[in-house]
C-alpha positions, 0 to 999 in steps of 0.5 A: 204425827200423820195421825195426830187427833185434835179436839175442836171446840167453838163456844158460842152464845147460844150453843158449845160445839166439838169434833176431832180433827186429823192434823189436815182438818178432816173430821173424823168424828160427829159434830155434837153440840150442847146449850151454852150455859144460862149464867155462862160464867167460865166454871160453868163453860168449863164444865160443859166442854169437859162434858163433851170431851169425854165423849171422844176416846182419843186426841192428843190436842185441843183448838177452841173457838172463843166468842170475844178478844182473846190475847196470847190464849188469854180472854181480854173481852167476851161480850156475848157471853155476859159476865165480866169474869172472863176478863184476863181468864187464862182459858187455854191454860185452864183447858189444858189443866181440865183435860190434859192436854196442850190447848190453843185458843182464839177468837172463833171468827178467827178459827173460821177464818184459818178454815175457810180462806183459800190463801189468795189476796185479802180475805175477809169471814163474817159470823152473824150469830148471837153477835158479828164477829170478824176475821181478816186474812192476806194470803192466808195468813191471819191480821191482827184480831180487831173487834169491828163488832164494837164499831157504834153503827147508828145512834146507840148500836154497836154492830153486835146490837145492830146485826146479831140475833136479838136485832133480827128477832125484833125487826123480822128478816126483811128488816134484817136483810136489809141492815146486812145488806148496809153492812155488806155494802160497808164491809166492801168500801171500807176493806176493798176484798178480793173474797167475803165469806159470811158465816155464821147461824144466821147467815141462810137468812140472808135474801138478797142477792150477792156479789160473785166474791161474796160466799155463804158458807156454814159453821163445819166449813171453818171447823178445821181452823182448829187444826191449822192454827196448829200448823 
């Protein structure tokens, strides 16, 4: 279908965005956005990406970007989210029954991942947000998801602790900086890349200098995962 419409929706800690996407990835309606809820138990999310479905008229598809490990559709772990009840939650299957429509569901670094990575040799997208999240590709094809974000770092951190939201509200972007300056330095040993993107809310905090291989690339580059992950 030439004109196939998809809803793509990125739940994050800190914000729910949605935009419809043609069958290429183009977007063909404005990126909206509301506040993830306080207590984001799965009822409550549900509720706000009813409410920013009804606001587009027309879609016959729906990708979603979920925070944590999500398994055939299904949430095994959603760290960020703070609540152990999305455990085993069926989310694709419950969007489907909310909206009516087939739904695909994976983890959201991943769907940045499908978006952002040009198809040549081994890629790797990083999101520094609420949390770090992670997405490994070889020649355009999607790895296995792994939760590196779970790696213990220093003493008591995991990476989620030692380089996401909380961790540069209390140190300052100097300090910061220079803990993504340690991880990027870690990412390149360990994985050997040919390209890193690094994406995310935080990622224009970033002031050191970069590798040529390393890009910085906003939230609306990797949107339209959400419409290769059907292809």
């Amino acid at each position: 279908m030439a004109q196939e419409k998809i809803l793509c929706i990125d739940i994050g800690g800190s914000n729910i965005k949605a935009t419809v996407l043609n069958s290429s990835g183009a977007m063909l309606e404005p990126y909206v956005k509301k506040p993830t809820p306080a207590k984001s138990t799965p009822e409550n999310v549900l509720a706000v990406i009813k409410d920013l479905a009804a606001g587009f008229a027309e879609y016959h598809k729906v990708s979603v970007g979920f925070p944590g490990y999500v398994k055939n559709n299904t949430v095994i772990t959603a760290p960020n989210l703070g609540t152990k009840s999305w455990t085993g939650f069926a989310l694709a299957k419950k969007i489907t029954g909310l909206l009516k429509k087939p739904c695909h569901v994976l983890n959201d670094a991943d769907m940045q991942g499908l978006g952002i990575a040009k198809g040549k040799g081994l890629e790797m997208v990083v999101t520094l947000g609420t949390g770090f999240g992670t997405a490994i590709l070889m020649d355009g094809k999607l790895l296995p998801h792994m939760e590196l974000a779970h790696f213990t770092i220093e003493k008591e951190y995991d990476l989620d602790k030692y380089i996401g939201e909380a961790a540069l509200l209390k140190l300052g972007v100097r300090k910061w900086n220079k803990r993504v300056a340690k991880l990027v330095s870690m990412l390149k040993t360990v994985f050997n890349y040919d390209h890193l993107y690094i994406g995310g809310g935080n990622a224009n905090e970033i002031n050191f200098k970069l590798d040529a291989n390393i890009t910085i690339v906003n939230n609306k580059d990797g949107i339209k995962g959400g419409a290769r992950v059907w292809r």
